[in-house]
C-alpha positions in Angstrom: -30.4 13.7 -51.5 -28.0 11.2 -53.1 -29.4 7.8 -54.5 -29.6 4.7 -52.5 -26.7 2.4 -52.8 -28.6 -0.9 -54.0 -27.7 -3.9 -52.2 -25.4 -5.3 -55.1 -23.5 -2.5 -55.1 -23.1 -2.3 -51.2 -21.8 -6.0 -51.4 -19.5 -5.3 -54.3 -17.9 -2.0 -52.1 -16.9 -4.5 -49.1 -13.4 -5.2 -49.0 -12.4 -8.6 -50.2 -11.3 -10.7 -46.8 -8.0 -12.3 -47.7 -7.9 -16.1 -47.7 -5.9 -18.4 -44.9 -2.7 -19.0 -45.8 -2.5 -22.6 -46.4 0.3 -23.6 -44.7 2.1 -21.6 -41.5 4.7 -19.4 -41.8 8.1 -21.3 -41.0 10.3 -20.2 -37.9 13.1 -18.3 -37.7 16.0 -20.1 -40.2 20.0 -19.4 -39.3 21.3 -18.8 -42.5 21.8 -20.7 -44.9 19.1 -22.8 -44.2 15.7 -23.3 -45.7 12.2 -24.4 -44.6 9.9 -27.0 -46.8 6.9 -28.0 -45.9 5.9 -31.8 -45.8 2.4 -32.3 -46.9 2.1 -35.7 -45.4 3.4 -35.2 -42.1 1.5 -31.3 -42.3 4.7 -29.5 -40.9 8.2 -27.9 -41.6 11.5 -29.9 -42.3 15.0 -28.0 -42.8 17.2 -27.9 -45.2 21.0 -27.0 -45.5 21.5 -26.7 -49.6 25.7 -26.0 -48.3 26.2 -29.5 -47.1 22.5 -31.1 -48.1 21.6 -31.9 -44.4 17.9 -32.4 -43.7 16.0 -32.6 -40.6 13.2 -31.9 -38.6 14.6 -30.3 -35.8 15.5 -27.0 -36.3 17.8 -27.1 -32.6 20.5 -29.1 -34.7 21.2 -26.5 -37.0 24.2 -25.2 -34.2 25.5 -29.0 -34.3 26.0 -28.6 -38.7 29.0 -27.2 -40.4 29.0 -23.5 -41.0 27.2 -22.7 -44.5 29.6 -22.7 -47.6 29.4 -21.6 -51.2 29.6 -24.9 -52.6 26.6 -27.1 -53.5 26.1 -30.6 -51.9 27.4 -31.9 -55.1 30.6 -30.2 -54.6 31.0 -30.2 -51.1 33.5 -32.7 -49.7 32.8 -36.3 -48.1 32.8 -36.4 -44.7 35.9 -36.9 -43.0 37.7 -39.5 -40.8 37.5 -39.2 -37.8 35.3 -38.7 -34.5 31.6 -37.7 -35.5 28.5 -37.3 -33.7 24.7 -39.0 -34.9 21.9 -35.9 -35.3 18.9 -38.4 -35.9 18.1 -42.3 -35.1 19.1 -44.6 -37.6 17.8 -48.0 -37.7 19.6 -50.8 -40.2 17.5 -51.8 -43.0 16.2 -55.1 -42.2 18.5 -57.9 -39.8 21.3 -57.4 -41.9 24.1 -57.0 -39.4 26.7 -55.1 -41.4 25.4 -51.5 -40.5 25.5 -49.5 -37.0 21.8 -48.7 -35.1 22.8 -45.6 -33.6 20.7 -42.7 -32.0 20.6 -39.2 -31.4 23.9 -38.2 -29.2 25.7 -41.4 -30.2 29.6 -40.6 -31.0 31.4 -42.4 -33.7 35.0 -42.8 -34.9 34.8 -42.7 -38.9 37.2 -45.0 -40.2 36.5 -45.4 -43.5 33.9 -43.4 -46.3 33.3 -44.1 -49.9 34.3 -40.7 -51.0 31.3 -39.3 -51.8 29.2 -36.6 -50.4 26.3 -38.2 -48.7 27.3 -41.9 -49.0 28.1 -44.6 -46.7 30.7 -44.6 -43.9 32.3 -47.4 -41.0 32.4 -46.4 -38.0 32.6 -47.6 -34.5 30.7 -46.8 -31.4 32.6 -44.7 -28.7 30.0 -45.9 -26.9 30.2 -49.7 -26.6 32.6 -50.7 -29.7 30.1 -51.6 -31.7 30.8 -50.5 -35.5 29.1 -51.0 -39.1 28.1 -49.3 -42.0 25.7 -45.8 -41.8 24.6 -43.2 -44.0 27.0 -39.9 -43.7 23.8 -38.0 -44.0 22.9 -38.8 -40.1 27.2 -37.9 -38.8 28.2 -34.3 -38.3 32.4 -33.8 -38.0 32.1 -31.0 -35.5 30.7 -32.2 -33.0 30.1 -30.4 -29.8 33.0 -30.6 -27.1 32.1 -33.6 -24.4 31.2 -32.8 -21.5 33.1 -33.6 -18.4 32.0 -36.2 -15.8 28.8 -35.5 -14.2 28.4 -36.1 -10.3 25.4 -38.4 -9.1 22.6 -36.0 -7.6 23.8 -33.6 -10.1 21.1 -31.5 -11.6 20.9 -30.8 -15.6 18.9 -28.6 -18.1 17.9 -29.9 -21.5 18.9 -27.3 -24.0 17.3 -29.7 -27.1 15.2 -32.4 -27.9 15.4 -35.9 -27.7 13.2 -38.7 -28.8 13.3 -42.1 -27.2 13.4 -44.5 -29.9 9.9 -46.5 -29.8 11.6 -50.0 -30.0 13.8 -49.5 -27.6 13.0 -49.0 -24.0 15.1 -47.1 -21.1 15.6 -43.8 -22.4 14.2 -40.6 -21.8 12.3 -37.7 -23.9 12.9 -34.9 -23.1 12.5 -31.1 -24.5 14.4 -27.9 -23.9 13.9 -26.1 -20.9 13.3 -29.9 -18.8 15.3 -30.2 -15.5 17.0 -33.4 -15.1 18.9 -34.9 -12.2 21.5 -37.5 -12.7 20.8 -40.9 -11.2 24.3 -42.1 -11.5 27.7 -40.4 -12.2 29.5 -40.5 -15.4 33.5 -41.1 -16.1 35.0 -38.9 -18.3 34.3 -38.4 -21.4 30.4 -38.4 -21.1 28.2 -39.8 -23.7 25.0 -40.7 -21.9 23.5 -39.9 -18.9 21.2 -42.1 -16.8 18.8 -39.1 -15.4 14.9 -38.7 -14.0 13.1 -35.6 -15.1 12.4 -33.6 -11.9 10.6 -31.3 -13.1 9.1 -30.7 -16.9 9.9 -27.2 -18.5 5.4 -27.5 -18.4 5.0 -28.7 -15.3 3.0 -31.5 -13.2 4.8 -34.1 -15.1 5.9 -37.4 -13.1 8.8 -38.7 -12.1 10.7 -40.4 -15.3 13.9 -42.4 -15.7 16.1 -43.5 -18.5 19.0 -42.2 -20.7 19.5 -38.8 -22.1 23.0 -37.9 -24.7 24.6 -35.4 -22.6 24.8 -33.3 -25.9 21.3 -31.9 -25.5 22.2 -30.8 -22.2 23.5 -27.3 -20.7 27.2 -27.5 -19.9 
């Protein structure tokens, strides 16, 4: 009969069980894009080496210029003209020479510095308002606006959108959330005054404020 396996040995035979990755593996990238994960905040943000865009939500990657071969070094300043605002900016401090802008906002550039991810002027399509913001937070292709929406209207959320937490009347909402407009909208639309009928998980209740029409369906 063959020899008992001793108990060291039998230990030593069992397959090693492979360790937990530390970290997730990142989503699905469009190219040119890469994922880097933020110890700190213990989750993804995005990166665009073409045109050195970062951000946290992967949804605007379809809103950023189409990947290039040159380096955010050599890529060109953004241009002047209408622009659209990817992510909140706040001014630094009370200093009243910059733009407070959010997500959805669109701008007319009318001035840059020339240099790829400097300072720009713009003004507000919204309410005229203009000042000095960081090009890094401006795309110059932006999405086409959408036409006038009806009261009663009903919309879908095709991207997410943060109310800004020292500011109140707007509305967060996440794809997949059904909307209906409270009030009609001229032509071009910007923002939409909506309540959330219905959230994309369900048994949510009744919210109002504004939404940028960009994160909606057309």
């Amino acid at each position: 009969p063959a020899a008992p396996v001793s108990p060291v040995a039998a230990v030593a035979s069992v397959p090693a069980v492979p360790p937990v990755p530390a970290v997730p593996p990142p989503p699905p990238l469009p190219r040119g894009w890469k994922a880097v994960w933020c110890l700190a905040e213990e989750d993804y943000y995005f990166w665009q080496k073409s045109t050195g865009t970062v951000t946290w939500d992967l949804s605007l990657a379809a809103w950023l210029p189409a990947p290039s071969s040159q380096s955010a070094a050599e890529g060109p300043a953004l241009a002047l003209g209408e622009c659209v605002c990817f992510r909140h900016y706040r001014q630094p401090g009370d200093d009243t020479g910059y733009l407070r802008l959010l997500r959805g906002d669109r701008v007319q550039v009318t001035w840059t510095d020339g240099i790829p991810g400097g300072w720009v002027h713009c003004t507000s399509l919204a309410d005229s308002g203009h000042g000095y913001v960081p090009q890094g937070i401006l795309v110059d292709s932006p999405p086409p606006v959408r036409r006038a929406i009806s009261l009663g209207e009903g919309l879908v959320t095709l991207a997410e959108f943060s109310a800004p937490a020292d500011q109140d009347g707007y509305l967060t909402v996440r794809p997949g959330d059904e909307l209906v407009a409270e009030h009609g909208t001229v032509d071009p639309s910007i923002w939409v005054y909506a309540s959330r009928s219905r959230s994309a998980e369900g048994g949510q209740p009744v919210e109002k404020g504004w939404v940028p029409v960009c994160v909606l369906a057309p």
